[in-house]
C-alpha positions in Angstrom: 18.7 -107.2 91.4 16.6 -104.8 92.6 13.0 -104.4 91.0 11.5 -101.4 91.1 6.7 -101.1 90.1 5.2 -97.6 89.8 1.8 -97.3 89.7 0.1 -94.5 88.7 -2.2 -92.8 86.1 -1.9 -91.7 82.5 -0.5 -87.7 83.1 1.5 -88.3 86.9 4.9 -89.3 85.2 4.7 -93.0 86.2 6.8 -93.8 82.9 9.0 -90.5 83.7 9.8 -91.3 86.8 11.1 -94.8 85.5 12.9 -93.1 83.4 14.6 -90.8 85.5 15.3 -93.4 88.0 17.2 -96.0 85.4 19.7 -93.0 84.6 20.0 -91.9 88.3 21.1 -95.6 88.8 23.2 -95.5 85.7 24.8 -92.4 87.5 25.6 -94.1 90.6 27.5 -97.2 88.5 24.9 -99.5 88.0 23.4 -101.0 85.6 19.5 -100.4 85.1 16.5 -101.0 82.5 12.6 -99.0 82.8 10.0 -99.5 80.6 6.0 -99.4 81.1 3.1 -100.9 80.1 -0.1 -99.5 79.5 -3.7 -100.4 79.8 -5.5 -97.7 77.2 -3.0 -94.7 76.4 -5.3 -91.7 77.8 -5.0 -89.3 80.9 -6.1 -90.8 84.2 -6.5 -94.5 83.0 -4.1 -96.6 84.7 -0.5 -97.1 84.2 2.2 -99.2 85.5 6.0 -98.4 85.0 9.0 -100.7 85.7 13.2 -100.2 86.9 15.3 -103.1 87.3 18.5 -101.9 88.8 21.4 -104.3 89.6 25.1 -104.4 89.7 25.7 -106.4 86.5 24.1 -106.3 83.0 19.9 -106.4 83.5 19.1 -109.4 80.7 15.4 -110.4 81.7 12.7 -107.6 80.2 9.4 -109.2 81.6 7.1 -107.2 83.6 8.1 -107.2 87.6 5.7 -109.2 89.0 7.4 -109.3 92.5 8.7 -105.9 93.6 11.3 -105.0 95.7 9.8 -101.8 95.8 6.2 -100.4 95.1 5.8 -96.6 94.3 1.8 -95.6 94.3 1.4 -92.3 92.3 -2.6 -92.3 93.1 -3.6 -93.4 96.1 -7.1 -94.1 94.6 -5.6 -97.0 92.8 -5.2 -98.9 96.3 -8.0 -100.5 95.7 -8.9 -100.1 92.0 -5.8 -101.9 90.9 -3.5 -104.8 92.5 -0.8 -102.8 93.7 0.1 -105.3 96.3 0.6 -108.2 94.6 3.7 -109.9 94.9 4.6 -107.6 97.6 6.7 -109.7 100.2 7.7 -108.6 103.5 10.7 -107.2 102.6 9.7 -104.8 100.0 9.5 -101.3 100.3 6.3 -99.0 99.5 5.7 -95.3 99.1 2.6 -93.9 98.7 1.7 -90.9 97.4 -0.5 -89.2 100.0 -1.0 -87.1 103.1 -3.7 -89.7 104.9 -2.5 -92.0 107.4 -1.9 -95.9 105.5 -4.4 -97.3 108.2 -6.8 -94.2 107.2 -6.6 -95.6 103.4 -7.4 -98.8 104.5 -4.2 -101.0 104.0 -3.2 -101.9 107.2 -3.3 -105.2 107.0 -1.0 -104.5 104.1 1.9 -102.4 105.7 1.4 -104.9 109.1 2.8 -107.5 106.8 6.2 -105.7 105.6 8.9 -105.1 107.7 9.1 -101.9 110.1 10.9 -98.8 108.6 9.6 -100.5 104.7 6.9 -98.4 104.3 6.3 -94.8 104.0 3.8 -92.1 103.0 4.5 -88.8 101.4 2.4 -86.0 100.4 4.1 -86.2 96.6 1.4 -84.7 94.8 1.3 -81.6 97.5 4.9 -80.8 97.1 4.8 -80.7 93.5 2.3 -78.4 93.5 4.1 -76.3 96.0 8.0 -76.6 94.1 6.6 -77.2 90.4 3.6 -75.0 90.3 2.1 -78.3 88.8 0.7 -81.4 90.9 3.3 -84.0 89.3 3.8 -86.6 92.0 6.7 -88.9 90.4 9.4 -86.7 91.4 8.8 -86.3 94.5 8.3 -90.1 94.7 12.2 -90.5 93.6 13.2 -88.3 96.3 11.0 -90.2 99.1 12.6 -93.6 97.0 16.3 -92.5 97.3 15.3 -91.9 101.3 13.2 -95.0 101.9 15.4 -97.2 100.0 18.9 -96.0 99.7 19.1 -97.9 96.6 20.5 -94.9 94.5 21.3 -91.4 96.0 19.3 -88.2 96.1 22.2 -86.9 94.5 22.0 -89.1 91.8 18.3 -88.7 91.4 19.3 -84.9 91.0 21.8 -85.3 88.5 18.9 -87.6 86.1 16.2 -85.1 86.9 18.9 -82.2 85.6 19.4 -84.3 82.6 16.1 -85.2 81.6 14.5 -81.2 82.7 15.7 -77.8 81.8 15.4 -74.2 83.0 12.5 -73.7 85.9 11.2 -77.0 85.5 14.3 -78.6 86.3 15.1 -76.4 89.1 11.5 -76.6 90.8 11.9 -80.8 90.1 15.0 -81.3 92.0 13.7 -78.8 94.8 10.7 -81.3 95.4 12.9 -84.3 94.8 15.3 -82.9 98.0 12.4 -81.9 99.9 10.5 -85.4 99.5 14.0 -87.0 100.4 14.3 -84.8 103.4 10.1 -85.4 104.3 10.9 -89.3 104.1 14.4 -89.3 105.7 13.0 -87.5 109.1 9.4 -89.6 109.1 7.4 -86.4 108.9 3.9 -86.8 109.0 2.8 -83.8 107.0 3.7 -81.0 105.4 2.9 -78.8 108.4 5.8 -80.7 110.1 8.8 -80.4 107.5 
């Protein structure tokens, strides 16, 4: 099984994008569950969504409490909330900025995980640029589907077409492909895609 914790804040899509990803999985034949969990339901207070994906029927529903993956919507939760914990040295974490991870201040964090497991990308940025809005959680599933290759970006188009209509669907799967394309080639910035 492969657990999936997306951190973020009420308004970026952490629950959407858990969502999205579950059906994305469903679409490449496998079996997946999302739900979240909230602290206080308002914009900007902090969420946390969860994805279980595996091969065979998902039968646990408990909260994830050590990831195979951790996707940071807001980077100012880094130190705010623990985003780390449980976080082994074979997970996998995205963040959602354009900073360097040693200029955010968790490098003894990514030193801990495996090279090629960690990865930032400017989610929030490309968003703004594809969506018109600064939505980072689909972005985030692109940069997932590169980072990861636990479902495809085609897949992750297929959910986002599902779940979106008209402009915003279109301008959605644009960021998705870009963010899959930033993480894929290890670019640095957006100045460099």
């Amino acid at each position: 099984m492969f657990s999936i914790r997306i951190h973020g804040r009420g308004g970026q899509g952490a629950v959407t994008a858990a969502e999205v990803l579950s059906v994305a999985a469903f679409d490449d034949g496998l079996h997946a569950q999302a739900f979240p969990t909230f602290g206080s339901e308002r914009t900007g207070a902090p969420v946390v969504a969860f994805c279980r994906i595996d091969e065979v029927p998902i039968r646990i529903h408990e909260p994830i409490a050590d990831p195979d993956a951790v996707l940071i919507a807001d980077p100012t939760l880094l130190h705010q909330v623990k985003v780390f914990e449980g976080v082994g040295p074979d997970a996998y974490v995205l963040v959602n900025t354009s900073r360097s991870l040693d200029g955010l201040g968790i490098g003894s964090v990514v030193d801990r995980l495996r090279p090629g497991r960690v990865a930032s990308l400017p989610a929030t940025e490309i968003a703004r640029e594809h969506l018109g809005r600064p939505l980072p959680n689909i972005p985030l599933l692109g940069g997932f589907a590169a980072l990861t290759g636990v479902v495809s970006i085609d897949s992750v188009v297929g959910a986002i077409e599902k779940r979106f209509t008209g402009p915003t669907a279109s301008g959605n799967v644009a960021a998705a492909r870009y963010a899959f394309e930033f993480v894929l080639h290890g670019k640095r910035s957006l100045a460099d895609a």
